[in-house]
C-alpha positions as CSV (number, residue, x, y, z in Angstrom):
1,X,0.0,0.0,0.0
2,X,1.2,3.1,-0.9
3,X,1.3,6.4,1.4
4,X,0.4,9.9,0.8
5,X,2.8,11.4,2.5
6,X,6.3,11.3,1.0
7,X,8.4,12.6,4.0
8,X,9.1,15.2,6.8
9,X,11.6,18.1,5.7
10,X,13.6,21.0,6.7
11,X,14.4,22.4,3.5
12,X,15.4,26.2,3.7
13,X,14.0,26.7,0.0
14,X,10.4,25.5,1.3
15,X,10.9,26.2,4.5
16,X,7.6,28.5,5.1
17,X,5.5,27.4,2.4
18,X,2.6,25.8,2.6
19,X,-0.2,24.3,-0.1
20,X,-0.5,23.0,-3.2
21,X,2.8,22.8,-6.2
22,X,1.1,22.3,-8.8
23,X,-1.2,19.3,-8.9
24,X,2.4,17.5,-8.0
25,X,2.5,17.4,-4.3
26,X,1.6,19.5,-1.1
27,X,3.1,21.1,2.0
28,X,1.8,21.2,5.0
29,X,3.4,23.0,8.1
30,X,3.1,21.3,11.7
31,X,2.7,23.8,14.7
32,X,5.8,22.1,16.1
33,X,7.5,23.2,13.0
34,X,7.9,20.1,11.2
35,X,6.9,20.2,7.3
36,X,5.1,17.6,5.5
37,X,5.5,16.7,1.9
38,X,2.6,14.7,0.4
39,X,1.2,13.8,-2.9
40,X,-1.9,16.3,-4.1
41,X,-4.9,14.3,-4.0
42,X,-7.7,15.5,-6.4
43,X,-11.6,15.0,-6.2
44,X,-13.1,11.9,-6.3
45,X,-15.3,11.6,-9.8
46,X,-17.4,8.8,-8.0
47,X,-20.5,10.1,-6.0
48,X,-20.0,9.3,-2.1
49,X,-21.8,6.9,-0.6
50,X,-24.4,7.0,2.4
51,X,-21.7,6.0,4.6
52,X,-19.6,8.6,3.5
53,X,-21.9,11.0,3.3
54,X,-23.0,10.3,7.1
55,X,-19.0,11.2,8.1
56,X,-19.2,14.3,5.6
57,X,-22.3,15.6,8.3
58,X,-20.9,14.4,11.6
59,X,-17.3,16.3,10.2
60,X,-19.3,19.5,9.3
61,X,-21.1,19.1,12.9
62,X,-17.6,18.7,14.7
63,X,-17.1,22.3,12.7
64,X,-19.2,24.1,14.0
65,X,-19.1,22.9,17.4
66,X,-14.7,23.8,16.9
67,X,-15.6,27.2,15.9
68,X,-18.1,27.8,18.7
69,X,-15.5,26.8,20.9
70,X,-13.3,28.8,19.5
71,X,-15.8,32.0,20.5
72,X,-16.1,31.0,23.8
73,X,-13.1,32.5,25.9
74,X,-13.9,29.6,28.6
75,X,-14.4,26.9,26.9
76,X,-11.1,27.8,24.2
77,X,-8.9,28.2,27.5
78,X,-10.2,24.2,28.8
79,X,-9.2,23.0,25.5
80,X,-6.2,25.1,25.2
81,X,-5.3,23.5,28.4
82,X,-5.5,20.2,27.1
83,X,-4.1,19.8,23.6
84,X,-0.7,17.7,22.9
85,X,2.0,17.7,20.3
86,X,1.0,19.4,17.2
87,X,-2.8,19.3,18.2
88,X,-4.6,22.6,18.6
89,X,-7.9,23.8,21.3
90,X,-9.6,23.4,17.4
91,X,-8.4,20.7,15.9
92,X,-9.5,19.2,20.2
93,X,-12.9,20.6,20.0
94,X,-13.6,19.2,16.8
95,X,-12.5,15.2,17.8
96,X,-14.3,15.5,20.7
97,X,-17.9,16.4,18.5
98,X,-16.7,13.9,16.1
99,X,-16.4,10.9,18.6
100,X,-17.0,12.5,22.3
101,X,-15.2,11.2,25.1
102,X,-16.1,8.3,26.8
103,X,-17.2,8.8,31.1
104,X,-15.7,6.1,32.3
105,X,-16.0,6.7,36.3
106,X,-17.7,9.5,37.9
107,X,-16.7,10.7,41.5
108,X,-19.6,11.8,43.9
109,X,-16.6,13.0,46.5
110,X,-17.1,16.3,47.9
């Protein structure tokens, strides 16, 4: 199986670019500074199925719930709190719409 992404680089001629070359490849930069190199994907020309089409709303739900986050001063400085590595309070808030997180004990302590 063949991957997408072609490798990680530090190369001073690319070094903060970002987007499409072309319809060749495309750079993407990680917020820890690391770039990606991929191959451009194109459009699909067949129709998405029902399945897909179900994780095309759920995705576009998990949007708006990010940005609403995002508007929210308390609720941006919780997820702010929590992201790791290269994630952002966004990119957070949008997962947790997408698949919410699961309660797995809850504490009645005072």
């Amino acid at each position: 199986m063949l991957s997408n992404k072609w490798g990680v680089s530090n190369n001073l001629l690319l070094k903060e670019s970002s987007g499409s070359i072309g319809k060749i490849m495309t750079i993407t930069q990680k917020k820890s500074g690391k770039m990606l190199i991929g191959k451009h994907r194109g459009s699909s020309s067949v129709p998405p199925s029902e399945k897909q089409l179900g994780v095309q709303a759920k995705f576009k739900e998990g949007i708006i719930y990010g940005k609403a986050v995002m508007a929210d001063p308390a609720l941006k400085a919780l997820y702010a709190a929590a992201v790791k590595g290269d994630q952002s309070a966004y990119n957070l808030a949008v997962r947790d719409a997408y698949k919410a997180p699961e309660i797995t004990k809850i504490s009645t302590d005072l």
